[in-house]
N, C-alpha and C positions, 0 to 999 in steps of 0.2 A: 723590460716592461716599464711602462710609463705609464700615469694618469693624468689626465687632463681636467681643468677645469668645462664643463659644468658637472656634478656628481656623474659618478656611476659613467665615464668616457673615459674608455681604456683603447691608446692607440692599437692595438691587435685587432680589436673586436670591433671593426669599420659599419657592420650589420647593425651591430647590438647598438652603437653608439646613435642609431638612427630615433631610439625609441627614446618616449619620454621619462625619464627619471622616476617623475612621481608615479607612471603608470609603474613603471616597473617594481617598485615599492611598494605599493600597495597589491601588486601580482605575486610578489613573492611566497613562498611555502615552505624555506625549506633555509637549511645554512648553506648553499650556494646560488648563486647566480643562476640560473635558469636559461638566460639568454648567451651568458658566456661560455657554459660548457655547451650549450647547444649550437651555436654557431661554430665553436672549434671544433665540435665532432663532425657535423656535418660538411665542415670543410675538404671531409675525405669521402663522403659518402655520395654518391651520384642520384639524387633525388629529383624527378622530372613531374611535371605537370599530369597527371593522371594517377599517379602511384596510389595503394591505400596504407596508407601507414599507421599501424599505432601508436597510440602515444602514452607508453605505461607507466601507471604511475605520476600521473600528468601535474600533481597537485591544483593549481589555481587556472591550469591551461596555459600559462605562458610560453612555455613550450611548442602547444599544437597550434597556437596563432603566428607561431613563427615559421612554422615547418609552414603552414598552408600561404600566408604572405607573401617569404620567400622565396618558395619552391611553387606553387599550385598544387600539394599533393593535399589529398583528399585524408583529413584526417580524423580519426575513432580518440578523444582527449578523455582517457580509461583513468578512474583512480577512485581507491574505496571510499577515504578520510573525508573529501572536501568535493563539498556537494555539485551535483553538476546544472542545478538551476541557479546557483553562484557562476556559473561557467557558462552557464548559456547567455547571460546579460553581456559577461564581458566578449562572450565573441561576436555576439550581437552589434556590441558598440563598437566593435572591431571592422563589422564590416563582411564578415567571414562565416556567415549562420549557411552558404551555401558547398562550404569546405570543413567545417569542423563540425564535429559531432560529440557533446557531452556525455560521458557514460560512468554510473557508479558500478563497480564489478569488481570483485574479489581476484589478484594476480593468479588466485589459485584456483580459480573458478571463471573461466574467461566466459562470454555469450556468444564466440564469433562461430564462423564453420572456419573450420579444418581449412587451410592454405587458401587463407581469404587472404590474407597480406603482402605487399611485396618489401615492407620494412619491418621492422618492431622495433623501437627507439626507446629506452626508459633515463632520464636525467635525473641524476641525484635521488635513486629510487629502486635500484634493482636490487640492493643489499640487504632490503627488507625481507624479502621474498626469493631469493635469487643463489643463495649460500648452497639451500637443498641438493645433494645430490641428485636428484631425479626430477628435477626444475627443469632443466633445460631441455628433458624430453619430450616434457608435457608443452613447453610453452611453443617450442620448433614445429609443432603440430599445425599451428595457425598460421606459419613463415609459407609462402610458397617456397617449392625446391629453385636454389639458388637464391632464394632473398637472402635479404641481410640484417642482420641482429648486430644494434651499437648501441653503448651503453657509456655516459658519461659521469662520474660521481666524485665527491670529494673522498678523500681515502688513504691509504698507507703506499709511502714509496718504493718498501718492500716488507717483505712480513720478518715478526721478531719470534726471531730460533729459538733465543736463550730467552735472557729478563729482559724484562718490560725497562724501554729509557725510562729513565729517573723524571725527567721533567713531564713526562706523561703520562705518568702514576694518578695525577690526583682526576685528573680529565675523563679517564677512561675508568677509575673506580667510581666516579660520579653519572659518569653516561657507558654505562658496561655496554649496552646496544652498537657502540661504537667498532666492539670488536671484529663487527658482520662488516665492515668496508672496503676491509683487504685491500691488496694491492694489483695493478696489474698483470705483476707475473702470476700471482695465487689466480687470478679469473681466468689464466690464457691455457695453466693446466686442468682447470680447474672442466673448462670447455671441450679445450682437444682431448682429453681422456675417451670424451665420451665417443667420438669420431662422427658427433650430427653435425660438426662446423669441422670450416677453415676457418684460422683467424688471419686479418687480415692486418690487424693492426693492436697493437696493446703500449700505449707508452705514456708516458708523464708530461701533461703541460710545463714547458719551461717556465719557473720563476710562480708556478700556481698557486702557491700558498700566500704567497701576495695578494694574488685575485681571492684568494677565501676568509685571508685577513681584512680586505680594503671593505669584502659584503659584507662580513660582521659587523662590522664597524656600523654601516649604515641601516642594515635590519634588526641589527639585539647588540643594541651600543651596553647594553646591561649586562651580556653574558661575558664578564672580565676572565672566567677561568677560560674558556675559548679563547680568547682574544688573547689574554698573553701566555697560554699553550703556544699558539701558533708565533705570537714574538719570539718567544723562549726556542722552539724546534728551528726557524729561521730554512723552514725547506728538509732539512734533514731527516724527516721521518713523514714529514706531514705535505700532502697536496691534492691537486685535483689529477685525473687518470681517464682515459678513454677506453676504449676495446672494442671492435668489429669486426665482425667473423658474418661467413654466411653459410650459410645450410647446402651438405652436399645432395646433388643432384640424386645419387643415386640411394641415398638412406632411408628406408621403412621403418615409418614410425608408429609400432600400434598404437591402438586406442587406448586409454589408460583403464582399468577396473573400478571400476564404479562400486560395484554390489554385484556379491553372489548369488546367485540362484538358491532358493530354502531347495534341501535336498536330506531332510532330514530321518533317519531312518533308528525306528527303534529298537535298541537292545538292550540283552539284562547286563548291568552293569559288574555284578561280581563272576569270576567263573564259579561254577558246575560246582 
């Protein structure tokens, strides 16, 4: 892994390198790169001109302007936090008001129909919403049969059995939320359990923690416990993780329960 002069130009990421620095700076949302796990994910995913993708969790959109730019797919840029009339200027100025579509919507609460999609994509964002066991049945509902569900996030290179490492005590008692980011292998059982996917792929960006270190640096030059966490870890615990599975053909996925029917009937409460 190498960085180049001018910021934010990392030889791997040929895509990302194309984009402007400050744009991407001021697009960011999150402690990772946006453009860099999204271009290394979709490095494996087969995205064509027509597809509808979502894009969960989208935060500032940077994301769904790359999917639609790069690829032509037709993209839904879904996320509850950050507003989506903030995201419509920027896709606006982008060029792309004809491909991306701003939407605020609850991961848990989607608005689409049922197997409207033929991707579902979430960067740096599924671990908010996504641990649940019974997450991936509800969300597979909007996957067409054989689409594909990938997911790119910063996270753990594998999960801890015993104690917690020593040098990552203070990080994760500061940011407990952190513990939802899991590793690869915990997402890859975590999915095949359930037998709605194949997984296609689950493994560690080489050298990522670089890439998570070099974005710190440049979006929350402030947050020093982060920053030298990740000097301290040197890769060993800490990085960026992909996973892509797709929905088998043949799996029925009811409709989830909403609300039961009043079916109330009354009786004396003590016996006789």
């Amino acid at each position: 892994m190498k960085f180049n002069e001018p910021v934010l130009h990392a030889t791997q990421f040929p895509r990302s390198n194309a984009y402007n620095p400050e744009w991407v700076l001021a697009s960011g949302s999150g402690g990772a790169n946006s453009l860099w796990l999204t271009e290394w994910l979709t490095s494996i995913m087969d995205l064509k001109p027509g597809m509808r993708v979502l894009d969960l969790g989208c935060g500032r959109a940077m994301s769904s302007i790359f999917f639609a730019r790069e690829f032509g797919v037709t993209t839904w840029a879904t996320d509850l936090w950050f507003s989506p009339q903030e995201n419509s200027r920027r896709i606006h100025d982008a060029g792309l008001e004809s491909l991306v579509f701003p939407i605020r919507a609850d991961a848990r609460n989607l608005p689409f129909a049922t197997e409207f999609f033929d991707a579902i994509i979430s960067i740096d964002a599924f671990a908010y919403f996504g641990t649940d066991d019974h997450y991936l049945s509800y969300l597979a509902r909007y996957l067409k049969p054989d689409g594909v569900l990938g997911i790119s996030c910063a996270g753990f290179v594998d999960e801890f059995d015993d104690e917690t490492p020593p040098h990552l005590a203070e990080l994760l008692e500061a940011e407990p939320a952190m513990w939802s980011m899991h590793s690869p292998r915990w997402w890859r059982r975590h999915w095949e359990k359930t037998g709605i996917v194949g997984i296609e792929r689950a493994d560690l960006m080489p050298e990522g923690w670089k890439y998570w270190l070099e974005w710190h640096k440049q979006i929350a030059p402030d947050n020093q416990l982060e920053i030298t966490t990740l000097e301290a870890d040197q890769g060993r615990c800490m990085g960026y993780y992909r996973v892509v599975a797709r929905r088998r053909n043949q799996v029925q996925l009811p409709d989830p329960i909403i609300t039961i029917p009043e079916n109330y009937l009354s009786k004396p409460l003590l016996r006789p």
